[in-house]
N, C-alpha and C positions, 0 to 999 in steps of 0.2 A: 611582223611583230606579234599580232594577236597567236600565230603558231607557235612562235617561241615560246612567250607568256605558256600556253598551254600544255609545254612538253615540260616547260620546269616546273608547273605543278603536278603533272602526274609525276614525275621523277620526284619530286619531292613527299609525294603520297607514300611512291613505292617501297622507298627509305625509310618512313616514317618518321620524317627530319618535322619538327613545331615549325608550322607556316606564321602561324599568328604570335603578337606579341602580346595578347590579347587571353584573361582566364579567366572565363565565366567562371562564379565559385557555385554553381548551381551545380557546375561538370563536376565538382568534389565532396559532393552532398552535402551543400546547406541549402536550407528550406527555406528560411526567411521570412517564417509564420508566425514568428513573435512568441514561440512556447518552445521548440528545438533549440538545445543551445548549440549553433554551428560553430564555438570556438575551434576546434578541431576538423572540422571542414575549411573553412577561411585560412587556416596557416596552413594545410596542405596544397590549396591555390597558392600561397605567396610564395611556401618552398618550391613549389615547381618553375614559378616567374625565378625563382632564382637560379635554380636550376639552367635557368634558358638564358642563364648572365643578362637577364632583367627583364621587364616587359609591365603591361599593367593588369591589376587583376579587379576585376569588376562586381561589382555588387548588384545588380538590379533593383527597381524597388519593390520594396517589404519590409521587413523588421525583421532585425536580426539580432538575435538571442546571446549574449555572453556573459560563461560564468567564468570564464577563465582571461586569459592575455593574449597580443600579437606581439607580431614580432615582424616588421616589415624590413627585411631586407636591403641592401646595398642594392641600387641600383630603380628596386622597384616602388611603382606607384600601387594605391589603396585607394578605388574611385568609387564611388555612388553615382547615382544619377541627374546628382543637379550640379547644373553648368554656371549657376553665382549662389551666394549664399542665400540659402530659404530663410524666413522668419513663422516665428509659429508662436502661439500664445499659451500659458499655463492657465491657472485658475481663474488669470481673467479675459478668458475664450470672447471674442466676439464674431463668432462665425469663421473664424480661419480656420482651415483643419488643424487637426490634434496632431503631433508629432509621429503618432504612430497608423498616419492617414492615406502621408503620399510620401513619396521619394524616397530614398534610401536612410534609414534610421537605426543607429546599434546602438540595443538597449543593452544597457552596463550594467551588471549585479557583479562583477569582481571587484573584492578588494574591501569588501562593504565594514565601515566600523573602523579602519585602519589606514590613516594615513603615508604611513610607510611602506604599506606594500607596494609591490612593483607596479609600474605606470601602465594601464590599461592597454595603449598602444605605442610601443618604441618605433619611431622612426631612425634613420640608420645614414648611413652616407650615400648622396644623391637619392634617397628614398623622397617619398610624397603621401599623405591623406590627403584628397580632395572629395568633394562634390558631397559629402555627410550628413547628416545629423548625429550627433550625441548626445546621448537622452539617459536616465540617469531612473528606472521608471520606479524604485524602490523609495528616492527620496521623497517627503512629506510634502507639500507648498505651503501645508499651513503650523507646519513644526519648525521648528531650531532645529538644523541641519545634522547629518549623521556624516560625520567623516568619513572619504574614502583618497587613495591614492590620486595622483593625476591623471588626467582622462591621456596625455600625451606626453611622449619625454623623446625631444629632441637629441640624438646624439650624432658623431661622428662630423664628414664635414655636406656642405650642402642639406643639409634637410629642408625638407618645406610645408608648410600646412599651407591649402588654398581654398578659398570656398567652404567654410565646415559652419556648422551653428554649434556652440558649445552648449546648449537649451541650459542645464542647469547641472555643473558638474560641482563638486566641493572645491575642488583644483583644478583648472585649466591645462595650462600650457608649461611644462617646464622645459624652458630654453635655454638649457644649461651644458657645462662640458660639450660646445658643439663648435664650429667655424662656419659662418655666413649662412645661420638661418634665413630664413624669410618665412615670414606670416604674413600673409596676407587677404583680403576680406574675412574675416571672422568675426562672429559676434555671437549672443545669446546674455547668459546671468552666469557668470561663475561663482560660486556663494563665500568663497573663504581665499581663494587666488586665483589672478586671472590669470598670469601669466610672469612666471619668474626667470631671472635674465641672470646666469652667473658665469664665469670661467670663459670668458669669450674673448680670445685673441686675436679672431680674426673678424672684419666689419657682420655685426648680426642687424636686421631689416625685420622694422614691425610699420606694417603699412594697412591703414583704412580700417580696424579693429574701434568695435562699436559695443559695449557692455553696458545694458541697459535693462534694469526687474520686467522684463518680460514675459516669463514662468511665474512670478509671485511677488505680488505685491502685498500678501497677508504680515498684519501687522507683528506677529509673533518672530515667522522669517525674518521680513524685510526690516527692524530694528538689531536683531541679531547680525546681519548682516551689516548692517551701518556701526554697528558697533564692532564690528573684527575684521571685515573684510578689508583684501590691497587690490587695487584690480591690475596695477603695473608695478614692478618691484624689480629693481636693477641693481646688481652684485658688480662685481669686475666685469666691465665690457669693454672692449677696447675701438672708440670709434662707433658707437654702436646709432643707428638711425634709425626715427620713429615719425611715421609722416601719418595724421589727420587720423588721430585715435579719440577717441570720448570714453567718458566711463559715467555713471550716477549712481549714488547710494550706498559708498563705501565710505569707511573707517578714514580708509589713505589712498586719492586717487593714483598717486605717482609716488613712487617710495624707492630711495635711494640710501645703501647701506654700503656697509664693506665688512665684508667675511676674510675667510682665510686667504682668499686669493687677491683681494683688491678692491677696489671699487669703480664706480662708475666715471666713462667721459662721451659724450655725443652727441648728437643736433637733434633736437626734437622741436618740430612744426607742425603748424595746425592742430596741435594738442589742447585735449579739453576733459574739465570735471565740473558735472554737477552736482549738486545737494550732497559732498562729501565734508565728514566731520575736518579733514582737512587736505586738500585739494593736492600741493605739494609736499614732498616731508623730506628732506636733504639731510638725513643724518652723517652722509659722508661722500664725499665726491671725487674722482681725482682731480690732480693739481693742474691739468688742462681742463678742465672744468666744462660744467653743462651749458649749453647754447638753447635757449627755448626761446622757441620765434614763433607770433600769432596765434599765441594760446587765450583759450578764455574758461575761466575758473572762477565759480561763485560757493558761496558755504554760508548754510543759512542755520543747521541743526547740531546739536552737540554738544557739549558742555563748556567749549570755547570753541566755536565756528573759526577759524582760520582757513586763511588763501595758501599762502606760504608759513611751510615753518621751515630752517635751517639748525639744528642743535649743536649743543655744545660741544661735539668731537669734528665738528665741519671745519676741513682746511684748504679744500677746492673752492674754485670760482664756480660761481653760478650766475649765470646773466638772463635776463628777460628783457626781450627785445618786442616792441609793436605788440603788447598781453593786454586782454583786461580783466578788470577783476571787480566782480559786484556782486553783490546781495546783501542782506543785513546782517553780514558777519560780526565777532567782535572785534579783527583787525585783517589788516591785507596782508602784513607779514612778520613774523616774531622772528627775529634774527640774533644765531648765539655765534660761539664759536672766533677761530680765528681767520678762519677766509674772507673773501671776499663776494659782497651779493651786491648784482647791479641792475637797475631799473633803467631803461631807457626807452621812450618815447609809448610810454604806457597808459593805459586810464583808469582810475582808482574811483569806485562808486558806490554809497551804503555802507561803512564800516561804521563801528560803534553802534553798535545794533543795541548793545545793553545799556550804554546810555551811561559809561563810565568813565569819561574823559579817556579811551584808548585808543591812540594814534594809531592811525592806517600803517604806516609803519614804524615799529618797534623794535628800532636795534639795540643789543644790549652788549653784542663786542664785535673785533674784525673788524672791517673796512666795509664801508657804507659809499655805491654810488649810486643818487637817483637823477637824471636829468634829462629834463624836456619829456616831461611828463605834465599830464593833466588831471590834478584832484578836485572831482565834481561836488563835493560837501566840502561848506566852509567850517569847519573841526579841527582839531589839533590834524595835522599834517605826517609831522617826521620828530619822533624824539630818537637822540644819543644818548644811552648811556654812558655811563663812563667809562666802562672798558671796551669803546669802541675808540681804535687808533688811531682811522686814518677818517675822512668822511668827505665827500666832494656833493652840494646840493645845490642843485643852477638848473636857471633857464626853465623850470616848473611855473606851469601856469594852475592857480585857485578862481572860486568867485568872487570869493571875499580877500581878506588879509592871507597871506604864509604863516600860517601856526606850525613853530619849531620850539622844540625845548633841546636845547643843548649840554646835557651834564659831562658831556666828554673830553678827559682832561688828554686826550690823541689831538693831530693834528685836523683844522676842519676848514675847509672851501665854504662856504654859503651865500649866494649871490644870485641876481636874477629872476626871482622868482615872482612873480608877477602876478597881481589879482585884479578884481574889478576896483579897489581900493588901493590905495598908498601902502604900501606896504615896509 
C-alpha cells in the first residue's frame, strides 16, 4: 500500500493534475497585512477552487484588506482559521484582543455610503464562509452609522454560513432568493439588519445566532440603532426554521412582513429579544401560520415598549407556546388585524409600566386565544375590543381577581380563570 500511495503521487506530480482540495490564497498573492487590498488575490484562489469542480480555499490568519467583492462559487468553501465562532470587543475593549489581533479577519471598505451596492460576499450553490471575522474598520463606534451593502447574500441552493462573527456590519446576512440555507453559530452587532429571510421555497435553517452591542455601546450608535435596527426580518419562507437565536437593542427583534413574493410560515424555538423597542412585529404571516415555542422576550425602552405587536394587514395564525414575557413594558401584546393570535401555557410579568391601566394583552380584532397561562401582576389582564370576532379565555391563572374587559360584540368563551381570590 504505502508503494502504491507513492507511485500515484509522483504520477500525479508528473501530470501536474491538483493533489489538494485545499488553496492557500497566500499561493495567489494576498498578503493579509491589513493595508494590500487582496480582493483580487482571494477571487483568483476561489476561481481556481472552481476550476478544480470545488475544494476549499483558505485564509490563514491576518487581515485581510478589501475594497472590492467575492464571488464564492458553486461548490466552494471560504475558510479562516477559527474552528467556532470568535468574540471580540469594540470600544468597550476589556483586554480581549482587537479584531484585527488574531484569526482570520476581512476588513470591508466596499460598498461604503451605499446600501444597494452589491453584497460584499455572494455565496453560491453548495458554497460556504466559515471560520471569519468581519469587521467593517471604516465604521465609527461612536457615530450614527454609515450605510453599506450586506456583508453576505446567499444565493442559489445549499449555501451556508458557519462559524463567522458579523463584528459590526450595517447589514448582515441576506438570506434571500436561495433553497435550504443554513446559518449557523454567528454572532456579533449588525447595526441596521441582521439578517433578512425572502423568497424561500424550500426549508431555510437559522440555528444558535446571538446579536448582542458588543462593538459599541456609545450612546450616539446604540440609540440609533434601537431606534432602526431589525435584527431578524422574514419575507416569504416556506417552512422555514429558527432554533436558539437572541438579539438585544434593536427597534424590531423579529419582524415578519410580506413583499411581492409572500410571507412568512415556520417553527421557531428557543427564540429570544432583549431590550427591543418591540420584540415581535407580525405585520403579515402566512395562513399556516407562525409556531413559536420557548421564547423569552422583555421591552423595557421606547416610546411604547411592547412584547408582541400583530398589525392591522395580519391574516395568519401566530401561536406562542411555553414564552415568557417581562420587564416593565407598556403591554405584552397589541393585537390588530384579522388573524388569529394564540397564547398557550405562557407567563406574562411587568406590563404597564407607565402606569395606564394597559392590559398585558390588548386585542383590538381577529380571534383571540389565551389559555392556561400565568399572569404574575394583579392588573387588567385581557381586554377585546370590539372588532375582535371570535375570543376563547380559560384556564388562566392570576394572584389576584381575572381582570377582563370585554367590548367585543364577536363570539367569546371566558371561563376558568382562576386567582388567589373568587373571581
Amino acid at each position: 500500500m504505502p508503494i502504491f500511495g507513492c507511485v500515484v503521487g509522483l504520477f500525479s506530480c508528473l501530470i501536474g493534475l491538483q493533489v489538494s482540495d485545499t488553496f492557500d490564497v497566500r499561493g495567489y498573492g494576498a498578503k493579509g497585512d491589513g493595508k494590500t487590498d487582496d480582493t483580487a488575490a482571494v477571487q483568483r484562489a476561489l476561481d481556481a477552487a472552481a476550476a478544480h469542480h470545488g475544494g476549499t480555499v483558505y485564509l490563514p490568519v491576518g487581515s485581510y484588506r478589501f475594497l472590492g467583492t467575492l464571488n464564492v462559487p458553486n461548490a466552494v468553501t471560504l475558510a479562516g482559521s477559527w474552528q467556532s465562532v470568535p468574540a471580540h470587543n469594540g470600544i468597550r475593549d476589556t483586554g480581549l484582543p482587537k479584531p484585527t489581533d488574531d484569526g482570520t479577519t476581512l476588513l470591508i471598505e466596499a460598498g461604503k455610503g451605499t446600501e444597494t451596492a452589491p453584497p460584499f460576499i455572494t455565496l453560491n450553490t453548495n458554497s460556504t464562509l466559515k471560520g471569519v471575522v468581519l469587521f467593517y474598520p471604516l465604521q465609527n463606534p461612536k457615530e450614527i452609522p454609515v450605510p453599506y451593502p450586506y456583508a453576505i447574500a446567499m444565493r442559489g441552493k445549499n449555501p451556508a454560513v458557519l462559524d463567522v462573527e458579523l463584528l459590526n456590519p450595517y447589514n448582515g446576512i441576506d438570506a434571500s432568493n436561495n433553497e435550504r440555507h443554513l446559518i449557523r453559530n454567528v454572532q456579533g452587532q449588525p447595526l441596521r439588519r441582521g439578517i433578512y429571510v425572502d423568497f424561500i421555497a424550500d426549508i431555510g435553517r437559522i440555528e444558535n445566532v446571538h446579536f448582542n452591542p458588543w462593538w459599541s455601546l456609545n450612546d450616539k450608535l446604540f440609540t440609533w440603532q434601537k431606534e432602526h435596527g431589525e435584527a431578524f426580518i422574514f419575507g416569504r419562507s416556506d417552512w422555514q426554521y429558527v432554533l436558539n437565536t437572541f438579539c438585544f437593542g434593536y427597534n424590531v427583534g423579529y419582524r415578519f412582513i410580506e413583499t411581492k413574493t409572500g410571507s412568512c410560515n415556520g417553527n421557531f424555538l428557543g427564540i429570544g429579544a432583549d431590550d427591543c423597542y418591540t420584540a415581535v412585529q407580525v405585520d403579515q404571516c402566512a395562513p399556516f401560520g407562525l409556531l413559536i415555542t420557548n421564547g423569552e422576550f422583555t421591552a423595557f425602552h421606547g416610546p411604547n415598549p411592547t412584547m408582541v405587536g400583530v398589525g392591522p394587514k395580519n391574516s395568519g395564525s401566530v401561536r406562542f407556546m411555553n414564552c415568557a414575557f417581562w420587564g416593565p413594558c407598556s403591554q405584552v401584546a397589541q393585537i390588530q388585524g384579522e388573524g388569529t393570535v394564540g397564547f398557550n401555557g405562557c407567563t406574562f410579568v411587568q406590563w404597564d409600566g407607565l402606569n395606564k391601566r394597559t392590559p398585558a394583552i390588548d386585542a383590538l380584532g381577529g380571534t383571540v386565544l389565551v389559555k392556561d397561562c400565568e399572569f404574575r401582576e394583579d392588573k387588567l389582564h385581557v381586554r377585546l375590543g370590539k372588532d375582535v370576532k371570535r375570543a376563547i379565555i380559560s384556564d388562566n391563572l392570576t394572584p389576584g381577581s381575572f381582570h377582563i374587559e370585554n367590548r367585543s360584540a364577536g363570539k367569546s368563551a371566558i371561563s376558568n380563570n382562576l386567582g388567589s381570590e373568587k373571581s
